[in-house]
C-alpha positions in Angstrom: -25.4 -21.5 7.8 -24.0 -22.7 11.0 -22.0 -20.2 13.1 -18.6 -21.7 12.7 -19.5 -21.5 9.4 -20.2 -17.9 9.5 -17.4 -17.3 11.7 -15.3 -18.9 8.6 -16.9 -17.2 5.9 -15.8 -13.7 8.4 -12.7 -14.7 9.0 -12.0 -15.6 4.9 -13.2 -12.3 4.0 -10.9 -10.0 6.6 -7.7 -12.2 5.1 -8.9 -11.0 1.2 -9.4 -7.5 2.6 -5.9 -7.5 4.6 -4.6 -9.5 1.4 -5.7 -6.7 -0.8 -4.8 -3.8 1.4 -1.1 -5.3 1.7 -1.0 -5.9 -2.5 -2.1 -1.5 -2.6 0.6 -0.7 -0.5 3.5 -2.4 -2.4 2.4 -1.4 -5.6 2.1 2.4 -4.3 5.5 1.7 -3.3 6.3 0.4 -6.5 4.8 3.5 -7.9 6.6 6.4 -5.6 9.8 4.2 -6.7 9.4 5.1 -9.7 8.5 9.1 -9.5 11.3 9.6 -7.3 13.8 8.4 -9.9 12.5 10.1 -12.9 12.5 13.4 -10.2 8.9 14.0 -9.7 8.3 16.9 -6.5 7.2 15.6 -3.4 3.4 16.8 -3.4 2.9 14.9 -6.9 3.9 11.5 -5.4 1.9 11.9 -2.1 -1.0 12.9 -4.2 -0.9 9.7 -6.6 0.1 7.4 -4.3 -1.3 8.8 -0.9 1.8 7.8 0.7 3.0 10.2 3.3 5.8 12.4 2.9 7.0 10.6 5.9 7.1 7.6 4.0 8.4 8.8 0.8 11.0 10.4 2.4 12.1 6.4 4.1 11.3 5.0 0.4 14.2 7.7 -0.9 16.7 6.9 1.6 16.3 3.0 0.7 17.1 3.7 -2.7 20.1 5.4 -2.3 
């Protein structure tokens, strides 16, 4: 394989890790949406989603 054509194949594969990474996060979100509304405590949603409580806390405000 050529080096642009590794250089490519490298840069293809960071964009489907990013891509994936990105897809994780919104469906954690997706998931700590739904826990907060049926009342779920705080340590329960940062231990299923590993969100931070930092970030739970900004997901809680949005909703409201």
């Amino acid at each position: 394989m050529t080096q642009v054509g590794r250089l490519f194949e490298e840069e293809k594969l960071e964009y489907a890790k990013e891509y994936a990474k990105e897809y994780a996060g919104e469906k954690m979100i997706k998931a700590a949406k739904k826990l907060l509304e049926k009342n779920i405590d705080m340590a329960t949603i940062m231990e299923t989603t590993d969100l931070s409580e930092e970030d739970i806390q900004k997901i809680k405000q949005a909703m409201q």
